[in-house]
N, C-alpha and C positions, 0 to 999 in steps of 0.2 A: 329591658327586653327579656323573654323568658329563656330567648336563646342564647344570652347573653349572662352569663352567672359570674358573682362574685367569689373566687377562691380563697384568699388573701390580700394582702395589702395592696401588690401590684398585680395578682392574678385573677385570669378570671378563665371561665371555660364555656367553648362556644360551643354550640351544637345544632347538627343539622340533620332531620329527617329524610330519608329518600323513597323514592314509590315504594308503593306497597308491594313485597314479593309473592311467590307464590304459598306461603303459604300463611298469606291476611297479614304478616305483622310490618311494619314499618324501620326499617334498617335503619341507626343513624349514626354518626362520625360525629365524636367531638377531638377536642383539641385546645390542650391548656395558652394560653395568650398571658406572656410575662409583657407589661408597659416600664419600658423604660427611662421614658423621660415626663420631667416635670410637668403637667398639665393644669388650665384651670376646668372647672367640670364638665363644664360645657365643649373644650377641646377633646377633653377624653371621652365625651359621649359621642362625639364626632368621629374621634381616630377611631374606637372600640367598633361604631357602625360600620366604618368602610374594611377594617380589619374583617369582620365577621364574615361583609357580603364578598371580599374576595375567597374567603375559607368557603365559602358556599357554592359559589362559583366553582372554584375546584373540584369538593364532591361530586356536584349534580353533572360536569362534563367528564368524571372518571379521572381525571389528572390528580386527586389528591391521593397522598401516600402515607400510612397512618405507621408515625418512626417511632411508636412504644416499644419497645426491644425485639425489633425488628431485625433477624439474624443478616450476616451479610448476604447469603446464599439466597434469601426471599429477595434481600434488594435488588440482587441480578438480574432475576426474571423481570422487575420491574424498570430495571435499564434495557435489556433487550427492548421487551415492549415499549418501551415511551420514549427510547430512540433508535437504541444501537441496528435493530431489525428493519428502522424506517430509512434511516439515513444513511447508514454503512454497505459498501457492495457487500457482498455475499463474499469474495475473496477475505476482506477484511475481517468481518463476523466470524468467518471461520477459524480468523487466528488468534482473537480474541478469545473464541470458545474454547480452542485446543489450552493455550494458557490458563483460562481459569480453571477446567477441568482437572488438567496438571501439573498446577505449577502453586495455585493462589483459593480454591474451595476447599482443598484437602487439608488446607494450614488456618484459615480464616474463615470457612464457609460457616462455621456453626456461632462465630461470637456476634453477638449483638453489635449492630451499627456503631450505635451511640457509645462503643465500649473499645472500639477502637484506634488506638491512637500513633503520632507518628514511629514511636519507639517500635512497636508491633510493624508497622509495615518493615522501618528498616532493618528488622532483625529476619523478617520474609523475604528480603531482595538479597539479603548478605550472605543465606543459608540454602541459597535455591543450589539445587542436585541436580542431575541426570536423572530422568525416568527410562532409558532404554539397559537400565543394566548396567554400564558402566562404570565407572567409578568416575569422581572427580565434580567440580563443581559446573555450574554453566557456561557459555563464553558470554564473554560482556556482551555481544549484541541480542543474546538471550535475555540476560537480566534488562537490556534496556527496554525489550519488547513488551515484556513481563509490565517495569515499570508505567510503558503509557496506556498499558491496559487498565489499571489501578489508577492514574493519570483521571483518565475519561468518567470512569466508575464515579470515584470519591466527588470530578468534579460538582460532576450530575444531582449526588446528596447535596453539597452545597447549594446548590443553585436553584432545587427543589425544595428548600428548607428541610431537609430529612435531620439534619445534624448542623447545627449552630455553626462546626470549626470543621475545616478540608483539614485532615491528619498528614494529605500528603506536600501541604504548604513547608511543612518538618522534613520534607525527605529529597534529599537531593538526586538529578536521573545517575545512574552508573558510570563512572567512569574510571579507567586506570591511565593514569597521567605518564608510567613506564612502559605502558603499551604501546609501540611504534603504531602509526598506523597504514594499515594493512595497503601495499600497494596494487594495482590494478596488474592483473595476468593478460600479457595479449602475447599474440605473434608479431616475430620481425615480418620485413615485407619477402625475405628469403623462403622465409618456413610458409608463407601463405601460399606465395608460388607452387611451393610444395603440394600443401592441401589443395591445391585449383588443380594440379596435373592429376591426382589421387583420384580424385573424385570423377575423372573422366568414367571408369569402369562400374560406379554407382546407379542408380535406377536415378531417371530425370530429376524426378520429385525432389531426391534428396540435394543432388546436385545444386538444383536449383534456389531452395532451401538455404543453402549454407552459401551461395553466391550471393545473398539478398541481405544475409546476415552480414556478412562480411562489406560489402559495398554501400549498402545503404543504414547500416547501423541498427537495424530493427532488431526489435523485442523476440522472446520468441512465440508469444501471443500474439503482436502484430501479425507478425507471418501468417501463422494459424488464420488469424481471423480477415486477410485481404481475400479479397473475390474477383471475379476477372473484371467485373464492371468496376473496377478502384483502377484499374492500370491504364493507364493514357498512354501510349503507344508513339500518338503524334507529339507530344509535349515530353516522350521522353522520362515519366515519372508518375510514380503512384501514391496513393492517398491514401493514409493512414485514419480510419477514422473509425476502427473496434479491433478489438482483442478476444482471443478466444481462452483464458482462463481457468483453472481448477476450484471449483468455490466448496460451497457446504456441501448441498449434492450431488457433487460431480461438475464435468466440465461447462463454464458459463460463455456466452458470449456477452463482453459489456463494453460500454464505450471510454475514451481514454479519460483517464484519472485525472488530468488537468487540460486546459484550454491549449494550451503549449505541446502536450502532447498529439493534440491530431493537427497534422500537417502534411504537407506535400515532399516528397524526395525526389530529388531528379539523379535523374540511374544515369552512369555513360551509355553511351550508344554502343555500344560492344553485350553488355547487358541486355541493352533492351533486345538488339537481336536476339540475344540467348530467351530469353522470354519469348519472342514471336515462334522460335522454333518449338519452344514447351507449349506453347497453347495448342497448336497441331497435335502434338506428342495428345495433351489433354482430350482435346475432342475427338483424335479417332481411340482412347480407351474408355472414353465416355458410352462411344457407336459401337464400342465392343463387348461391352459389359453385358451379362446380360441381371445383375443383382442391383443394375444401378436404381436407387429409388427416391435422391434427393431432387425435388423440383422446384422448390423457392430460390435457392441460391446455387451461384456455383464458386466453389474454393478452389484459390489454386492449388492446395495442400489437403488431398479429401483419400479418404480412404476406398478401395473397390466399388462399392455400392454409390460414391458422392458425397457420400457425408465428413463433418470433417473432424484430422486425428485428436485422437485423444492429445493432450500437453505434455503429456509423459513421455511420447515418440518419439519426437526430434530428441530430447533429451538420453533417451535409453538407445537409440541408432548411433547418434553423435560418441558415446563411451565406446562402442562397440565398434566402430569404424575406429577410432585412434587407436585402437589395442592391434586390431587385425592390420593395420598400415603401418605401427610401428612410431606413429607420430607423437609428439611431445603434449601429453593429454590437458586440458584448461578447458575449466566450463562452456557449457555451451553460449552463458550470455556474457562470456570473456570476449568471445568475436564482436561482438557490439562494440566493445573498449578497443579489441585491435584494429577497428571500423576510424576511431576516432584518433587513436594513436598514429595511423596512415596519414591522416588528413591530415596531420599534427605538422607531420615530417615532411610534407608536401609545400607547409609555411599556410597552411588555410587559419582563417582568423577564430579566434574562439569565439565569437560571434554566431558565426554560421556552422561551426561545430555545435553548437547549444541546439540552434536552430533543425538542425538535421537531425538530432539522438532526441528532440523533445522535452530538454531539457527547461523546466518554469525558471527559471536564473542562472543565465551566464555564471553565477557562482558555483553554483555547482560541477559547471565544466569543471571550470578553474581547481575545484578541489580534487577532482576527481583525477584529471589528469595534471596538477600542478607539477609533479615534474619533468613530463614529457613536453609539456611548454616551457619549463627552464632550460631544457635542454637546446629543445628548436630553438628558443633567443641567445642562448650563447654560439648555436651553431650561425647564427644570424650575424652576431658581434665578429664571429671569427671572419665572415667573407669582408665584412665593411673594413677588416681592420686593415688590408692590404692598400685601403684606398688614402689611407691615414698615417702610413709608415712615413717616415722622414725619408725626403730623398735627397743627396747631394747636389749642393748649387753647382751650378755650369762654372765652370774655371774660366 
């Protein structure tokens, strides 16, 4: 075939025309084809045709990717496009793109694909710095992020034929084996108490907010993103089923990340009262507004106008409230863990803890709170053990 040329012994080079552009000439892709194994000529006239018509195939639908020293930084664009944009939320993309911009283009963007090898990544994961000025290297959960961004990338060549060998098969994810791992910050049930009386003198909203955080274990995007038609009133519990999010452009609304994650929470009835009296609170500031102008939805967490807050709120109120109360300050999505750490202490099974935080594997409870479950079964062992003690026989 004339599209089909002889190079060498086992080479040969395909080639394929594509319409005609604008201006009359005929674009075309070729693509060297190494044969590796023994053939009689008739098998290789065989293998050689359906090799070609897949290479053709590829052009003509825009999926083929032409890996002549192809820098890394060109490949990029071409994983965004042919996945990372299609498939990835937009939260995800976004931290994918903060990494490569600076962490992983500035160091590798300019070497060719095909030039890249495992030594070069690990000497990029080993040497990664602070870009905010600081000094000192990154924390491990940075380099691992870094990692599975490079992870995805190299797979994608692979798996495109862009490059024969994944460089990052040679590089093993980050880790420090003297690094204790990091235990989970929550409150005792004294210090919530605390926070539950504090927050009387709060505006509803926030009150409410950090009630729902704490009791039902939610995200802080959950929060954000429930509506009053998610809250069942009669049944006692609400439905988690979007999150309101920070993505590339600003704040996204999208649905939960796993199957496991949208589910139902049943609230005590003490809550749910406090809820029925917020919806009041809600609809006569609704009646009062006069800037209000969201009409599709309504949030229980919306700003003057309806619409609903930015992601950054709860988080920048939350700091700001623990300084001015004097309270022992722990992230905002520490409450979620002190959410689960309650339930721990109450003897609730990790089961239904998974099941309540959204958790896709019980294992993960498990890791997350393994020692607050160590603890609840030795406080377990201690009650059983009075029932076990020797007791003197009757004389």
């Amino acid at each position: 075939m004339a599209n089909i040329e002889k190079r060498g012994d086992n080479s040969y080079r395909f080639t394929v025309y594509q319409k005609k552009d604008a201006k009359g000439r005929y674009p075309r892709k070729t693509k060297t084809y190494t044969v590796t194994k023994k053939m009689t000529p008739k098998q290789l006239e065989e293998h050689l045709d359906h090799e070609y018509l897949k290479f053709k195939q590829e052009v003509l639908s825009g999926e083929y990717i032409n890996p002549e020293k192809m820098p890394f930084s060109k490949f990029v664009e071409e994983w965004k496009e042919k996945f990372a944009e299609k498939e990835l939320s937009s939260t995800t993309m976004a931290n994918h793109e903060f990494k490569l911009n600076n962490h992983i283009l500035p160091v590798i963007g300019h070497v060719p694909l095909d030039e890249i090898n495992s030594m070069m990544l690990l000497d990029l994961i080993t040497n990664l710095t602070r870009k905010d000025g600081k000094e000192g290297s990154l924390t491990l959960l940075s380099k691992q992020d870094i990692y599975r961004t490079l992870l995805s990338i190299f797979k994608y060549a692979a798996q495109w034929k862009v490059i024969s060998k994944n460089p990052m098969e040679g590089v093993n994810k980050p880790k420090n084996k003297h690094e204790a791992k990091r235990e989970v910050n929550v409150y005792e049930a004294e210090e919530v108490t605390a926070i539950l009386h504090a927050l009387q003198d709060e505006p509803f909203h926030w009150r409410m907010f950090l009630t729902l955080s704490i009791t039902a274990g939610t995200r802080r995007g959950e929060n954000l993103g429930l509506e009053w038609s998610r809250v069942d009133f009669e049944n006692n519990r609400i439905d988690i089923t979007q999150s309101i999010v920070i993505g590339k452009d600003g704040p996204l609304l999208k649905e939960p990340k796993s199957r496991s994650s949208r589910r139902l929470v049943t609230l005590p009835p003490s809550v749910m009262e406090e809820l029925k009296k917020y919806r009041k609170h809600w609809v006569a500031e609704k009646l009062k507004s006069k800037t209000w102008k969201e009409v599709e939805r309504e949030w229980l967490f919306c700003q003057k106008n309806g619409s609903h807050l930015h992601p950054s709120s709860p988080s920048n109120w939350w700091s700001k409230f623990a300084k001015r109360k004097e309270i022992r300050y722990i992230r905002l999505h520490d409450l979620r863990h002190t959410s689960a750490s309650l339930l721990i202490a109450q003897g609730v099974h990790a089961k239904i803890i998974a099941e309540r935080l959204g958790h896709s594997d019980i294992r993960i409870t498990m890791d997350t709170y393994g020692h607050a479950l160590r603890s609840a079964d030795q406080a377990a062992a201690d009650k059983l053990e009075s029932l076990f003690q020797p007791r003197e026989k009757n004389k």
